[in-house]
KOLFI-985524 format. One line per field, with one value per residue (C-alpha): x, y, z; residue in one letter. Coordinates in Angstrom, 1 decimal. Example, Ala and Ser with C-alpha at 12.3 -4.5 7.8 and 13.67 -1.06 7.14 Angstrom:
2
c1: c(12.3/13.7) .
c2: c(-4.5/-1.1) .
c3: c(7.8/7.1) .
aa: c(A/S) .
***
This chain:
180
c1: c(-45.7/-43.2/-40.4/-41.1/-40.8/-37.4/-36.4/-38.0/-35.8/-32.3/-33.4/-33.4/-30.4/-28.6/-29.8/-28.7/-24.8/-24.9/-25.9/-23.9/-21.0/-21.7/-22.3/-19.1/-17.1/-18.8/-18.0/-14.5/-14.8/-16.1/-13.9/-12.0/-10.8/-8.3/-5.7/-1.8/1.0/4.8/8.3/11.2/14.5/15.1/18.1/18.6/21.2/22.0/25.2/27.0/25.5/24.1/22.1/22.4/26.3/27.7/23.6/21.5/19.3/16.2/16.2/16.3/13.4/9.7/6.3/3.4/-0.1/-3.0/-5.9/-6.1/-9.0/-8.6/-10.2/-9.6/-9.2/-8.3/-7.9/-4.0/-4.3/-5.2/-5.4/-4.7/-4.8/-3.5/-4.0/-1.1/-0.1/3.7/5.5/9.0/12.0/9.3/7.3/3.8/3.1/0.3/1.5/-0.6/0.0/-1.4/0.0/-0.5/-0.6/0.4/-0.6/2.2/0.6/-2.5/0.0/2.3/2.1/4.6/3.2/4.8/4.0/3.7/3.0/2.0/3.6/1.8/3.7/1.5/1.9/5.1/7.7/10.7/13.1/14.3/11.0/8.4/4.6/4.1/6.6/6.0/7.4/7.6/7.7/8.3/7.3/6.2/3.3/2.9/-0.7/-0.1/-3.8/-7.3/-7.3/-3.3/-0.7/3.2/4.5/7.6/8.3/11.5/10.1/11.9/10.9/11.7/14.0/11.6/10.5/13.3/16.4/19.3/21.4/19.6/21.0/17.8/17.9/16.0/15.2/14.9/13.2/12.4/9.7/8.3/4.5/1.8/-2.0/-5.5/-8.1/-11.8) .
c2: c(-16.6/-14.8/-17.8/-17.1/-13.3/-14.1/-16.4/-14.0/-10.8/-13.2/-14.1/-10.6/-9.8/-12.6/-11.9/-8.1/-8.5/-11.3/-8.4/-6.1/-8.3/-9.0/-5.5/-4.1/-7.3/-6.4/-2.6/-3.6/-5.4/-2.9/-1.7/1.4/4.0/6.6/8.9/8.4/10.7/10.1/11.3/8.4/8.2/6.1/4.0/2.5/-0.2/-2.2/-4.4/-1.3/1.3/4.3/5.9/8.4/8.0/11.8/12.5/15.3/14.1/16.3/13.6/10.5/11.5/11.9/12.2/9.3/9.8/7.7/6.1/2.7/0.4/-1.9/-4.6/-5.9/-9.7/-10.7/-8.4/-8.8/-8.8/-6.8/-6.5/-3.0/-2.3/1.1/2.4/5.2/7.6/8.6/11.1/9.4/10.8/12.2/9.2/8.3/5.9/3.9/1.4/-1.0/-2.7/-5.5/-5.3/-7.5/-5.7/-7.2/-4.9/-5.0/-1.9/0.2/2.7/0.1/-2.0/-3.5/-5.0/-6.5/-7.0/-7.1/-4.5/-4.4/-1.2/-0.1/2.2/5.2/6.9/6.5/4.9/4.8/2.1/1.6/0.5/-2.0/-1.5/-3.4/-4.6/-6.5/-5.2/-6.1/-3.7/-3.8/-1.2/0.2/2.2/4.2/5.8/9.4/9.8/7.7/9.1/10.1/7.8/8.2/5.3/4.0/1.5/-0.5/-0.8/-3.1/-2.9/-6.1/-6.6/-6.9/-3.3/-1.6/-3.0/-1.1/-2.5/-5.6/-6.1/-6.2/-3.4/-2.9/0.0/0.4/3.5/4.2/6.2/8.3/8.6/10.4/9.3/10.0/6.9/8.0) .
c3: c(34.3/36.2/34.8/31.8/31.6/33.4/30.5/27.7/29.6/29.7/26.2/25.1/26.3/25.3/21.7/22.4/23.5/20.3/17.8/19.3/19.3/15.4/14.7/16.3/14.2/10.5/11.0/11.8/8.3/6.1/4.0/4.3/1.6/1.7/-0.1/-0.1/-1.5/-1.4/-2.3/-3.9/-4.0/-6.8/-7.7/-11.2/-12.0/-14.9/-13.5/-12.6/-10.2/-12.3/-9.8/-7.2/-7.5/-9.1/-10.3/-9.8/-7.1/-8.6/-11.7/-9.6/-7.2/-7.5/-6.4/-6.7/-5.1/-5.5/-3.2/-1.5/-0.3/2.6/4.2/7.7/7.4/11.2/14.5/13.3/9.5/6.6/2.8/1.0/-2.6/-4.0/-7.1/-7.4/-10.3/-10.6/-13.4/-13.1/-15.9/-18.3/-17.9/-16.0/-14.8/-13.2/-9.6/-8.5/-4.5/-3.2/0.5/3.4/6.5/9.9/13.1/15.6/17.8/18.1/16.1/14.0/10.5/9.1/5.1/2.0/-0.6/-4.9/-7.7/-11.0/-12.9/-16.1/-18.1/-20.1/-22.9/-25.4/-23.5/-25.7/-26.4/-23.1/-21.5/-21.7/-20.7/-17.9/-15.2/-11.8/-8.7/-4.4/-1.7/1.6/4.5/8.0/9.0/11.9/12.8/14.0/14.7/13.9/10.2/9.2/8.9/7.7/5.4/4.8/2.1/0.0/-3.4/-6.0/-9.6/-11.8/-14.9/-17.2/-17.6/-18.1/-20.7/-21.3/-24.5/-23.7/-20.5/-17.7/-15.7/-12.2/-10.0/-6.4/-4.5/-0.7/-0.3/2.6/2.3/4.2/4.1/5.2/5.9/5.6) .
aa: c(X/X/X/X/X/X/X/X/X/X/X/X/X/X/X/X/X/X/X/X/X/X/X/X/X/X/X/X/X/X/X/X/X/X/X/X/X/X/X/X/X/X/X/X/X/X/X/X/X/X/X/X/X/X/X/X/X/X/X/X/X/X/X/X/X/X/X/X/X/X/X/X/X/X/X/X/X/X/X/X/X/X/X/X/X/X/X/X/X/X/X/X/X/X/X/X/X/X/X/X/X/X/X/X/X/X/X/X/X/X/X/X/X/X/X/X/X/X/X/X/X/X/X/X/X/X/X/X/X/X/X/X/X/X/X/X/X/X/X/X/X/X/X/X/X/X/X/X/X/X/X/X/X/X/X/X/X/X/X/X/X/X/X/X/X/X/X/X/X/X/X/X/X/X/X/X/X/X/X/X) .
***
């Protein structure tokens, strides 16, 4: 009898580090949410440089902000998806990230990766609707909720034509976010 109260007790516990241990995993899974606002510097160039170059740098800089969704996928790895809004030279526009996210640090993330751009509204004759997109960045944690972002984005050719020559446009942008 007394055996097998020791075996039902190691039993128990056994059964209690294993849920604990499963429990502490699935909530490091769950999905977190969170909001994102940023400033860019944009650069536009169709062959020749027409950006920031003798421009009023008021018309070649903006503000996006949005909200993201991510999911841990390893203890190193993540997946975030953004869903941002931008008013950029009298157009708005809709930004869509898909970023994987690489933990260096408890405090640093370095992430990459592609966008979907989705022009709305009239866009005139020197814009398409939709355009594709790949950014590059860093993250750095400032606390367990608020986090400073700094990305490279680089918008294709295929949303922007000037006299049918493909034109592209680069933008860094400085962020600032809150994770719930």
């Amino acid at each position: 009898m007394k055996r097998l109260l020791q075996f039902m007790a190691i039993a128990l516990i056994a059964f209690q580090t294993a849920s604990a241990q499963q429990a502490k995993e699935e909530k490091e899974r769950k999905f977190k949410f969170g909001m994102l606002a940023s400033l860019h510097l944009h650069n536009f160039e169709d062959g020749n440089t027409i950006g920031f170059a003798n421009k009023n740098l008021s018309e070649y800089s903006t503000v996006n902000f949005g909200g993201f969704v991510e999911r841990s996928l390893s203890e190193k790895f993540s997946l975030r998806g953004e869903l941002l809004y931008a008013n950029a030279a009298n157009s708005h526009l809709i930004e869509i990230p898909l970023i994987l996210r690489y933990k260096l640090c408890d405090k640093i993330y370095f992430y990459a990766g592609g966008q979907l751009n989705y022009m709305l509204g009239e866009r005139g004759s020197y814009f398409n609707k939709m355009g594709l997109g790949f950014n590059i960045g860093i993250e750095y944690n400032f606390s367990k909720n608020w986090f400073l972002d700094l990305r490279y984005v680089y918008k294709d050719s295929q949303q922007i034509v000037f006299e049918d020559l493909p034109a592209h446009v680069q933008s860094i942008r400085l962020g600032i976010g809150y994770r719930f």
